[in-house]
C-alpha positions in Angstrom: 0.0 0.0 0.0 1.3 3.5 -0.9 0.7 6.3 1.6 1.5 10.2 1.5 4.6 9.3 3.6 6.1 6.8 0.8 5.9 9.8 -2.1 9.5 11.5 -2.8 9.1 14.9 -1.5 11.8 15.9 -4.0 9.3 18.4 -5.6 10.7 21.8 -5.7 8.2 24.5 -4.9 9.0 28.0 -6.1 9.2 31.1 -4.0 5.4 32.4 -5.0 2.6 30.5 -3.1 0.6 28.7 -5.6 -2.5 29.5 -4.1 -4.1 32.6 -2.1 -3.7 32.5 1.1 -6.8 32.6 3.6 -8.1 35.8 3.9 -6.5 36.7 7.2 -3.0 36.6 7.0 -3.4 38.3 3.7 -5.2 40.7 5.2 -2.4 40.9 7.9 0.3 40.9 4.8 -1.3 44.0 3.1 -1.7 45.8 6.5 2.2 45.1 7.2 3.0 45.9 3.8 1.3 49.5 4.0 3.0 49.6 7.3 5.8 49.3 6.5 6.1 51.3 3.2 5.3 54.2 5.8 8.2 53.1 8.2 11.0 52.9 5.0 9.7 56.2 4.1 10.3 57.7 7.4 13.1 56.7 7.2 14.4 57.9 3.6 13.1 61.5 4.6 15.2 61.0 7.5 18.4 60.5 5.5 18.0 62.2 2.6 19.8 64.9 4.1 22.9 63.2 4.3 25.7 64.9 3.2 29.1 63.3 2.6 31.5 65.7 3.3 30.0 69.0 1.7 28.5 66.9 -1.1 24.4 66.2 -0.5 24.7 62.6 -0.7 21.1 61.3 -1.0 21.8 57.8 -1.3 18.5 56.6 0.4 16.7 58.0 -2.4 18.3 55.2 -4.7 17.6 52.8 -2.2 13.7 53.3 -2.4 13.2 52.0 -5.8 14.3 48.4 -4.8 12.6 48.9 -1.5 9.7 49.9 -3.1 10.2 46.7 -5.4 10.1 44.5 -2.9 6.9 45.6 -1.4 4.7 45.3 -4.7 6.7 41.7 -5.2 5.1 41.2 -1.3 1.7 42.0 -2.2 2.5 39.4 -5.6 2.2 37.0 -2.9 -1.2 38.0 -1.3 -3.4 38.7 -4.9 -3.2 38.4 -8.5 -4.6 41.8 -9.4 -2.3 43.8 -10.8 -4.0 47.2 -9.3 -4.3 46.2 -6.1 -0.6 45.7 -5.9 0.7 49.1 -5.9 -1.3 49.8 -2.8 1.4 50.3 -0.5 3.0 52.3 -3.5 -0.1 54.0 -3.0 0.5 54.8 0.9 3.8 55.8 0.4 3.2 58.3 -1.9 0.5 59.2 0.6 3.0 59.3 3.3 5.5 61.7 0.9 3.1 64.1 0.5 2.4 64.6 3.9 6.0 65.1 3.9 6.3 67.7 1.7 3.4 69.5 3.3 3.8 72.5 6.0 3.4 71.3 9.4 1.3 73.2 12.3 4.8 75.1 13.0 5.8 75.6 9.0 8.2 73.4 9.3 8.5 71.0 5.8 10.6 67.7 6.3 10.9 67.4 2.4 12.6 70.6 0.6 12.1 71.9 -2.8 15.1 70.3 -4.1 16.5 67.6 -6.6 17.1 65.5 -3.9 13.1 65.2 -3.2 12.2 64.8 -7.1 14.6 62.1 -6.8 13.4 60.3 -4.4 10.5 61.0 -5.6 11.2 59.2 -8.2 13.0 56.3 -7.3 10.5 55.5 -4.8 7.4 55.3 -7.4 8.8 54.8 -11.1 10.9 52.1 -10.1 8.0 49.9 -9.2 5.5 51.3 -11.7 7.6 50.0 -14.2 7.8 46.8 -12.5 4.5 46.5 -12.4 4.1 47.5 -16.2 6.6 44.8 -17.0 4.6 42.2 -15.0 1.3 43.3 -16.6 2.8 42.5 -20.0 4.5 39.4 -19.2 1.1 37.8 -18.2 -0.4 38.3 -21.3 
C-alpha cells in the first residue's frame, strides 16, 4: 500500500505561493505591507539629508526604488490583481506628501530640491515599471 509518507518529497516549490492564502493573513500581509512602506519612508526622509562631506549625498533616495520593489513583489504573494498591488505604493506616496506638506509650525521635512524629485522618483517609477513589466509578461 502506498501512503502520503512513501511519495519523494523531491518536488521543488517556487518562491510564490501557488494559491491565495486565507483571507486573514493576507489581510495581515497587506496591512504590514502598508505599514511598513510608511516606516522605510520615514526613514528615507530622515536621511535624505545626508551629506558626505560638503556633497548632498542622498543615497536613500536610490535605495527606495528596490525597497519599493520588494513591497509590490510582497503584495505578488497576497493577490493576483495587478492594481491592487501598488497599494502600499499608493501609501507611500501618501505618506511623501504629507511630507512635503507645512506642518502646524511651518516646518516641511521634504525641501524643494532635486534631492526630493529624486526620491520621488525612485520610490514610485521604479516599481510602476515593475508593475508595467509584469502586466505585460502575463499576457
Amino acid at each position: 500500500m502506498v501512503t502520503d509518507h512513501d511519495q519523494p518529497t523531491a518536488v521543488l516549490r517556487s518562491s510564490r505561493l501557488s494559491g491565495l492564502p486565507d483571507p486573514l493573513i493576507s489581510g495581515l500581509i497587506v496591512v504590514l505591507l502598508c505599514v511598513d512602506a510608511l516606516i522605510t519612508l520615514a526613514v528615507e526622509v530622515l536621511f535624505l539629508p545626508t551629506y558626505l562631506g560638503s556633497v548632498p549625498f542622498p543615497v536613500v533616495a536610490l535605495l527606495a526604488a528596490p525597497i519599493n520593489v520588494a513591497l509590490v513583489y510582497g503584495m505578488e504573494s497576497v493577490t493576483d490583481r495587478i492594481g491592487f498591488t501598488f497599494a502600499p505604493i499608493v501609501v507611500w506616496v501618501f505618506g511623501f506628501l504629507v511630507c512635503a506638506s507645512r506642518g502646524p509650525g511651518g516646518d516641511v521635512m521634504l525641501g524643494s530640491d532635486g534631492r526630493t524629485l529624486l526620491l520621488f522618483a525612485c520610490g514610485v517609477l521604479a516599481p510602476a515599471g515593475y508593475l508595467y513589466y509584469r502586466s505585460n509578461v502575463s499576457r
